[in-house]
N, C-alpha and C positions, 0 to 999 in steps of 0.2 A: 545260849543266845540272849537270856534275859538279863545276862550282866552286861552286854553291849545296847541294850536298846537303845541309849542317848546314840545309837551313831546309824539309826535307823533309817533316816533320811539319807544319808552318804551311800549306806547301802542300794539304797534304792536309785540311786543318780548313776551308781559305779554298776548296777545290772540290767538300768537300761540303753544306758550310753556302750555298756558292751553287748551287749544284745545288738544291735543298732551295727557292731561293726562286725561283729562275729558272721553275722548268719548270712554275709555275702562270698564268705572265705569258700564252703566249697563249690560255689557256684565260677567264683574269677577265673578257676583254672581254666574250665567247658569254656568260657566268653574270650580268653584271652589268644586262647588257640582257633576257635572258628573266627576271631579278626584278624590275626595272622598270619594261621596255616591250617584254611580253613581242610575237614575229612582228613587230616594228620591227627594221629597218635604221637610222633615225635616231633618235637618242634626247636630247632637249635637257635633261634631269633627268640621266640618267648621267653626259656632259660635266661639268654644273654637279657632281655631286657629286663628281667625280673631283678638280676642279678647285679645290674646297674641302677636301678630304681635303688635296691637295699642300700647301696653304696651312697648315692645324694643321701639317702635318708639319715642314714648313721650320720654322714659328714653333719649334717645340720642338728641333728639330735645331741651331737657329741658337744657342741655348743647350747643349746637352748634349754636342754635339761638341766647342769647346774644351774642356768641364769635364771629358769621358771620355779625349780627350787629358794634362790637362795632371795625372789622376788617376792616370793609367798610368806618369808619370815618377814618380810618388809609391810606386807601390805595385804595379806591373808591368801587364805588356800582359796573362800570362793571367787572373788576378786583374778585370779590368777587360771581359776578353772575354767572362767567363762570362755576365754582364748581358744584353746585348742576342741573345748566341746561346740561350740559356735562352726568352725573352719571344719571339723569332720564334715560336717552336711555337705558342703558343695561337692565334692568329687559323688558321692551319693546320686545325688541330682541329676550328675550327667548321665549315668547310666542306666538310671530309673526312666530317664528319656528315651534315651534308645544305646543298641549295643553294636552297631555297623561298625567299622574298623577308623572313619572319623571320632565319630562319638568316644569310643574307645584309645585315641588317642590323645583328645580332649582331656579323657579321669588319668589316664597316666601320667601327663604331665600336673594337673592338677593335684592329683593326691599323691606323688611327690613333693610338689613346694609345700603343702599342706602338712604332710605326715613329718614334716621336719621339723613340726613346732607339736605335732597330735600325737607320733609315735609314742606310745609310752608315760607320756606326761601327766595324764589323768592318772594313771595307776600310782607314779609318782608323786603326785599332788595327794590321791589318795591317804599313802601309808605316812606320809609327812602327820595330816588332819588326823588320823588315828592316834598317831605316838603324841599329836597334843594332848588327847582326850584320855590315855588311858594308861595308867602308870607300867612300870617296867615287870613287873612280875607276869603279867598276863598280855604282854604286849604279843608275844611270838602266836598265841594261841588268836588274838586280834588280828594280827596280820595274816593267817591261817584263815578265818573266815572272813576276811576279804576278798584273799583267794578263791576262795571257795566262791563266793559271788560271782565273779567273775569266771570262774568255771559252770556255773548252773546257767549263768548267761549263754557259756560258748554252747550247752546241750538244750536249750529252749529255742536257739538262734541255729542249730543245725535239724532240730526238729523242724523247725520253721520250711525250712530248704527242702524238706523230704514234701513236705504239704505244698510249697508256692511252686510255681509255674518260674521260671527265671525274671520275665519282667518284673511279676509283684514283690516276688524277691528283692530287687532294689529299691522298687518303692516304698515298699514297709521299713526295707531298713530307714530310710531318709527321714518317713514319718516321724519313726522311734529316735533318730535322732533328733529330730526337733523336739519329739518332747523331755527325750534328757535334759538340753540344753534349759529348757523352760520347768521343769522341775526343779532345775539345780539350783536358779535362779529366785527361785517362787518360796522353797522350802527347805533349801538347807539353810544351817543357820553356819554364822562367821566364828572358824577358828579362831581366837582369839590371842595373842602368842605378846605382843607388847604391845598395851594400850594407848602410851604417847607415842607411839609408831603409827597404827593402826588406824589413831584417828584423821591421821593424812593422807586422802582418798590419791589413787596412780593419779589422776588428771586431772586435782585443783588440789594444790600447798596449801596450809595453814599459812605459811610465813611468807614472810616478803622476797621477791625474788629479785631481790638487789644483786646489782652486777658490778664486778671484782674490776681493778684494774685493767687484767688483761684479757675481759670481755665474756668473762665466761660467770654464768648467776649462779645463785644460792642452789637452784632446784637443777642443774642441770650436776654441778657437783654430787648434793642428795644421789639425783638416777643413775647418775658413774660407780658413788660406792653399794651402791645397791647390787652391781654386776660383776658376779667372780670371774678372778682370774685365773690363770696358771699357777699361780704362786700361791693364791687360795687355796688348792688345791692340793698341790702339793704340800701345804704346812698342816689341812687337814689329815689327809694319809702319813705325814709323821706324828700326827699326835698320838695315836695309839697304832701300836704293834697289829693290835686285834682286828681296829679297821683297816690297814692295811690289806694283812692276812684274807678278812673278808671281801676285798676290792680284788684281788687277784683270783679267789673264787669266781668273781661273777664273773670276770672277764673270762677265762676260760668255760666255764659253764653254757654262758653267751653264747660264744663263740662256736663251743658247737650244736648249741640248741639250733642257731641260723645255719650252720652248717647243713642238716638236721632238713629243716624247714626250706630247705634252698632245693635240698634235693629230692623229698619223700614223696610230693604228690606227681610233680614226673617222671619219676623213678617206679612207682605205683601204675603209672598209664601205659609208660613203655614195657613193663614185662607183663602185667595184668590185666591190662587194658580197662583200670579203673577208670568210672563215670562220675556224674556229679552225685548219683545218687551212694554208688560208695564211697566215694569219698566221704559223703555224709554219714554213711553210717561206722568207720573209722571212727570218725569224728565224736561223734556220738559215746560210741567208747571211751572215750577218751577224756569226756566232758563229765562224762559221769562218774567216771573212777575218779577223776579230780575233784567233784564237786564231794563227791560224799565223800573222801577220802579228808579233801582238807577241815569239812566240817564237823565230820562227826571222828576222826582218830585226831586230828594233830593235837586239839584242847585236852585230849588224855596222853597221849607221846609226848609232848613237848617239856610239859612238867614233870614228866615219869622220867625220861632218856636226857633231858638237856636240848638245848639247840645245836649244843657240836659235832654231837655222838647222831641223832636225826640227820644232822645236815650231808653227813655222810656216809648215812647209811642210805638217802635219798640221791645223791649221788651216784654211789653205786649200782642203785636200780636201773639209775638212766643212764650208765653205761652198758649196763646188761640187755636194756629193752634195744637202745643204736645197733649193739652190737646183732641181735636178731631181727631185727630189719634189714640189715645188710647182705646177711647170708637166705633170708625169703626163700623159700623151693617153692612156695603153691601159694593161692590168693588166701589161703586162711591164715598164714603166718602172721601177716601185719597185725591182725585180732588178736591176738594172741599176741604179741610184742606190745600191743598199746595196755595189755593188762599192769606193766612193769611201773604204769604211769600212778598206780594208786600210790607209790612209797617214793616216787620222784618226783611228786607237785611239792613234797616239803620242802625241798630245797630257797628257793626261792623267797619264801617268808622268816625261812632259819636266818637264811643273810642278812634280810633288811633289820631282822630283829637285833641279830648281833648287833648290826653295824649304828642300831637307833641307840644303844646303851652306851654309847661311846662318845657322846655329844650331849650338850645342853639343850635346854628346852628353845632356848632361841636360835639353833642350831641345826633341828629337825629337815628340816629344808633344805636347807646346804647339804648335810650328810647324802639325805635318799639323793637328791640332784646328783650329787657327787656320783652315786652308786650305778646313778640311773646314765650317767653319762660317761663310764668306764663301759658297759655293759653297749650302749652306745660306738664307741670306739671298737668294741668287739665287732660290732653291728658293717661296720667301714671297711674290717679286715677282711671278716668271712668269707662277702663273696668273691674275692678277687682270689681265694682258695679253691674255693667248694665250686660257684659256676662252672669256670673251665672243665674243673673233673668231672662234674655231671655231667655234663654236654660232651666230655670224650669219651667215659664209658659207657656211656649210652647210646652210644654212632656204632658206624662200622668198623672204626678204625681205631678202637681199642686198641692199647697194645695188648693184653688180654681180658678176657672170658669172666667180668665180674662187675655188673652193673650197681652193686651195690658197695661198690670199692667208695664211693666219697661220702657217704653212711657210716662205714668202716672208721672213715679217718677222723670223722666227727665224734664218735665215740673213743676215739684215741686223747683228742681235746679234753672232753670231759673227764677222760681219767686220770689227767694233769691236777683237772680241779678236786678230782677225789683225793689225791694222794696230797693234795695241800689242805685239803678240809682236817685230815688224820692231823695234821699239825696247830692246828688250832687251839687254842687253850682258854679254860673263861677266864675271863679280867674282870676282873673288879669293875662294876659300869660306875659311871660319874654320881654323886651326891643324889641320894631322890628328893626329889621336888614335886610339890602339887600345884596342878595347873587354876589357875581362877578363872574358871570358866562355867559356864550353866550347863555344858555337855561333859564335863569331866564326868569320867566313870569311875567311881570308888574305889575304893580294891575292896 
């Protein structure tokens, strides 16, 4: 950890702003169900709403994660962070007020237009700010203890949930996020990526904003090519074979990680009649195998094994943990399936890492956006999959006897992504460069 300390502050931004979001997760299931249907265990309207909420969100995520990437090479990471860590707070807000089925209505719609610009983005903005800071040799193990942050977040933030009452539970989160936002603000210091770029704040030009002919200025062209398009996009994923390869990872991986996530904690209530407090403690497992897993193996795995040979042997696991949650016969199984998480959290840092080696330094942002908004489009897909089948086999009218059938198929996804991870190969990453920056990390 003490070759990363320049990024000491980033850490601290990135575990209380997940803190802040984490520790209301196993609480929304309890809340969502006593505003809708309320002394139900199974609830066919919560699903469906959940599953439509994921749907806006992807749609909007599928767009604003390239463009918050590729704005941050433009005009820095914290510049670009302040957005989405500012806009978390209000859905917070509402429910720290009260939780009635108004109230409750209010953050749903809220923390969908919200979560279209929050989903994700910070983590994204995150790994971008990293790969400025800290050369390629040791990037994978970097983005490894981000994770990890971000996982001791999610086990501080479900501890949190076993200790709070539900109201203070939203309160504290809303607190915590205001002070993320004002942390990040106060003491992170500015990635610095191109300095005649950089010195042009988003909302006052250096240059004159003379206007063209046909009506349109200097600055408003600037904020046009500032925003990727399709064709960005796709000439990015033709430039290497490898980023490709790892774009087709994440989407399937995604795909049924949400799959996964769409259906575990109601799938969990209707046969076990899981609470908030188990849910929390699930959680908790699950936070902790991640947390210590990504910090203390991946900086030894990653340089031992490769990031390709990891990425799917990490995969793997997380086909094997879906696939035993699926098949569940008693309430301890799920315990015992979240263990599979300690060799599946790598996944996700192996990708971004490959995928950071394949791009220039003024590129970082583009790439994760890119990454983060394929994963995105998985996000769009999912529920229009997995909702339906969780809310069929989980009714009466099953056509058969297997609640954990759309568990099953999310694990079927992922082993798409595994058998394409096997085909992955290291490439040669781009020219190394060192960044000039006062937080670069040496090697």
């Amino acid at each position: 950890m003490e070759k990363f300390s320049g990024l000491g502050h980033l850490f601290m931004t990135v575990f209380l702003y997940n803190l802040s979001t984490f520790m209301v997760i196993p609480a929304i299931t309890d809340v969502t169900m006593a505003a809708l249907c309320p002394g139900m265990d199974e609830c066919s309207v919560a699903i469906y709403l959940t599953g439509v909420q994921q749907v806006i969100i992807g749609l909007g995520t599928l767009v604003m994660m390239p463009m918050l990437g590729n704005l941050s090479d433009k005009y820095g990471r914290k510049a670009l962070l302040t957005v989405p860590m500012t806009l978390t707070i209000i859905p917070l807000v509402i429910l720290a007020y009260g939780r009635t089925r108004n109230f409750f209505y209010a953050y749903y719609v809220l923390r969908t237009l919200t979560a279209m610009v929050c989903e994700g983005s910070v983590h994204c903005l995150a790994l971008a700010y990293v790969a400025d800071n800290v050369p390629e040799s040791r990037r994978a193990p970097a983005f490894g203890i981000l994770s990890g942050i971000g996982s001791s977040a999610f086990v501080s933030g479900t501890i949190s949930t076993r200790l709070l009452s539900t109201p203070s539970t939203f309160q504290v989160a809303a607190g915590l996020a205001m002070v993320a936002a004002v942390y990040m603000r106060v003491f992170l210091p500015e990635s610095i990526i191109d300095d005649s770029v950089l010195a042009r704040p988003i909302l006052k030009e250096n240059f004159d904003d003379k206007v063209h002919p046909d009506g349109e200025s200097n600055r408003s062209v600037q904020t046009f090519r500032a925003m990727p398009s399709l064709e960005d996009t796709i000439t990015l994923l033709k430039s290497s074979w490898t980023f490709s390869q790892a774009a087709m990872v994440a989407f399937f991986n995604n795909f049924g990680d949400i799959g996964l996530h769409t259906s575990l904690l109601y799938y969990l209530k209707a046969c076990f009649h899981f609470n908030k407090d188990q849910f929390a403690d699930l959680m908790l497992i699950c936070g902790i195998a991640g947390a210590m897993s990504q910090v203390l193996l991946m900086p030894i795995l990653a340089p031992a094994l490769g990031e390709e040979k990891l990425l799917s042997i990490a995969l793997f696991c997380s086909c094997a943990h879906m696939f035993l949650y699926s098949i569940a016969w008693s309430s301890w199984v799920p315990y015992v399936a979240a263990m599979f998480l300690v060799m599946s959290v790598f996944a996700p840092p192996c990708l971004r890492s490959i995928a950071s080696k394949q791009v220039g330094p003024n590129e970082q942002g583009k790439a994760q956006g890119c990454i983060s908004g394929i994963c995105s489009f998985a996000n769009v897909i999912s529920p229009f999959a997995f909702t339906p089948l969780t809310a069929l086999f989980l009714s009466d009218a099953a056509p058969f006897h297997f609640p954990g059938f759309s568990i099953l198929c999310a694990g079927f996804a992922v082993m798409i992504a595994f058998i394409q991870s096997i085909m992955i190969r290291a490439a040669p990453p781009i020219a190394t460069y060192k960044v000039n920056n006062s937080n670069h990390v040496d090697p």
